[in-house]
C-alpha positions as a LaTeX table, in Angstrom:
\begin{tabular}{lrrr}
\hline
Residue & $x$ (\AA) & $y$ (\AA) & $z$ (\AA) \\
\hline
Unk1 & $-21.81$ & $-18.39$ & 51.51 \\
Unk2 & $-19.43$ & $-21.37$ & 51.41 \\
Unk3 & $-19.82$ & $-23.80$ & 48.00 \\
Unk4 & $-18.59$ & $-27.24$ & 47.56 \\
Unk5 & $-17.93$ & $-28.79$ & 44.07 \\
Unk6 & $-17.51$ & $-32.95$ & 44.22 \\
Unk7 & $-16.05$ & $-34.89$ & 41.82 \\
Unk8 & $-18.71$ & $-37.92$ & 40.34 \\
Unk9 & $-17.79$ & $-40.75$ & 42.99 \\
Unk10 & $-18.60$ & $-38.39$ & 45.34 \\
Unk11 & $-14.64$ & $-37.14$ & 47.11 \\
Unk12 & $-14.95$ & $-33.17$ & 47.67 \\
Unk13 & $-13.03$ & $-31.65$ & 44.28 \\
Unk14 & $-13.00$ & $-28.02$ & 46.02 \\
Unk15 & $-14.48$ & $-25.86$ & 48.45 \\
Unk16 & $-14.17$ & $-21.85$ & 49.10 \\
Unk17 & $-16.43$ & $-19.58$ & 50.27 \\
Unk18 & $-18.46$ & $-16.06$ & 48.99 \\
Unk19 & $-18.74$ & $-12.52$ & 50.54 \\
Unk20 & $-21.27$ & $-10.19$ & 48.29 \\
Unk21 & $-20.77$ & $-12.69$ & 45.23 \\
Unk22 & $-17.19$ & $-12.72$ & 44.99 \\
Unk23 & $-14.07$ & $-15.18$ & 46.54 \\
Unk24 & $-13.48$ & $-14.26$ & 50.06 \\
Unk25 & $-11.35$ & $-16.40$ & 52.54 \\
Unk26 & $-9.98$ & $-19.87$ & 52.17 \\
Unk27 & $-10.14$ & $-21.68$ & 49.15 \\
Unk28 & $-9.15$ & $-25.41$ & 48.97 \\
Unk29 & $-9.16$ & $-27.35$ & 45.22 \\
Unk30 & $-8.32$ & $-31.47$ & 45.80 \\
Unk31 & $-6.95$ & $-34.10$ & 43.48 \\
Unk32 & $-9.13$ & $-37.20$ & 42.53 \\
Unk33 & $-7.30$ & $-39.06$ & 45.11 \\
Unk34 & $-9.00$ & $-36.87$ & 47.83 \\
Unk35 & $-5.26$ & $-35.42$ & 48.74 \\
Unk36 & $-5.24$ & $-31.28$ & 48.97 \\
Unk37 & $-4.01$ & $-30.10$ & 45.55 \\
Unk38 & $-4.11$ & $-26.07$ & 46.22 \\
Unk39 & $-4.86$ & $-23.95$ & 49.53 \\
Unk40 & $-5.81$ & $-20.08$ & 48.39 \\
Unk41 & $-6.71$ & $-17.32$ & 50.38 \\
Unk42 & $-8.93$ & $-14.73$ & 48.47 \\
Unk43 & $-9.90$ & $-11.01$ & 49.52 \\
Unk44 & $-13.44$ & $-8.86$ & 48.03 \\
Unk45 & $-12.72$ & $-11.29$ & 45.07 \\
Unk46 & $-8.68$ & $-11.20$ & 44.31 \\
Unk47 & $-5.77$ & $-13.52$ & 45.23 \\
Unk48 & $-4.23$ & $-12.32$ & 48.85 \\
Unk49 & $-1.24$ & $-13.85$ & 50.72 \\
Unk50 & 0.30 & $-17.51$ & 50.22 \\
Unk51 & $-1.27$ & $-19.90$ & 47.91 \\
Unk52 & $-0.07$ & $-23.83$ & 48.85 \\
Unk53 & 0.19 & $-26.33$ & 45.69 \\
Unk54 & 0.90 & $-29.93$ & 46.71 \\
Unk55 & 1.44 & $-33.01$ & 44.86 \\
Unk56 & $-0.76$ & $-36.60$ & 44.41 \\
Unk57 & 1.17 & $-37.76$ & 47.08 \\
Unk58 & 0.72 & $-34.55$ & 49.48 \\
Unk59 & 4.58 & $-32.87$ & 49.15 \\
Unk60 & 4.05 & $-29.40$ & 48.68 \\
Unk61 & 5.86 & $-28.72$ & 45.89 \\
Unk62 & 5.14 & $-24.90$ & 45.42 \\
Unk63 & 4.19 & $-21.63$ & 47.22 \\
Unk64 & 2.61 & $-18.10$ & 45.50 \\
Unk65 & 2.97 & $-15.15$ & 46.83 \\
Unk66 & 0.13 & $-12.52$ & 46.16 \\
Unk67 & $-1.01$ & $-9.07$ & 47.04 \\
Unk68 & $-4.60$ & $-7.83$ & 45.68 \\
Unk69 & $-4.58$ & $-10.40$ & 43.10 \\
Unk70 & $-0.94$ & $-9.90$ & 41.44 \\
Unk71 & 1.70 & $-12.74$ & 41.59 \\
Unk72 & 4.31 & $-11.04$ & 43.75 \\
Unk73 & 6.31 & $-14.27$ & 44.13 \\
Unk74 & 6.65 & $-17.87$ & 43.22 \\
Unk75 & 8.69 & $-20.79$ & 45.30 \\
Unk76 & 9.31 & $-24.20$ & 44.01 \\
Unk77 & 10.40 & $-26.44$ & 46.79 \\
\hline
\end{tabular}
């Protein structure tokens, strides 16, 4: 089941989808500006593989690294 959360005038404030009530696949959160703000992937509920953090202006500024929901790694770029 995929959910969508908007902010009040209406831009999409994040997105992400379900698999037997918990986060499964790609999860995308937005700044007010409408830019991407954070791209997760989630697995039966826990953090899995590279999670994508951007700025206002769209840089990606950071990169997580995590297995089964623990932090393995974190990047600042």
């Amino acid at each position: 089941m995929k959910e969508e959360v908007f902010y009040s005038d209406g831009k999409l404030n994040w997105s992400g989808n379900y698999k037997r009530n918990v986060e499964h696949g790609l999860w995308q959160f937005y700044h007010s500006n409408g830019k991407l703000k954070t791209s997760e992937t989630y697995s039966n509920g826990k953090e899995n593989g590279i999670s994508t953090h951007y700025s206002e202006t769209g840089k990606k500024i950071k990169e997580e690294h995590w297995r089964n929901g623990k932090l393995m790694k974190e990047v600042q770029l």
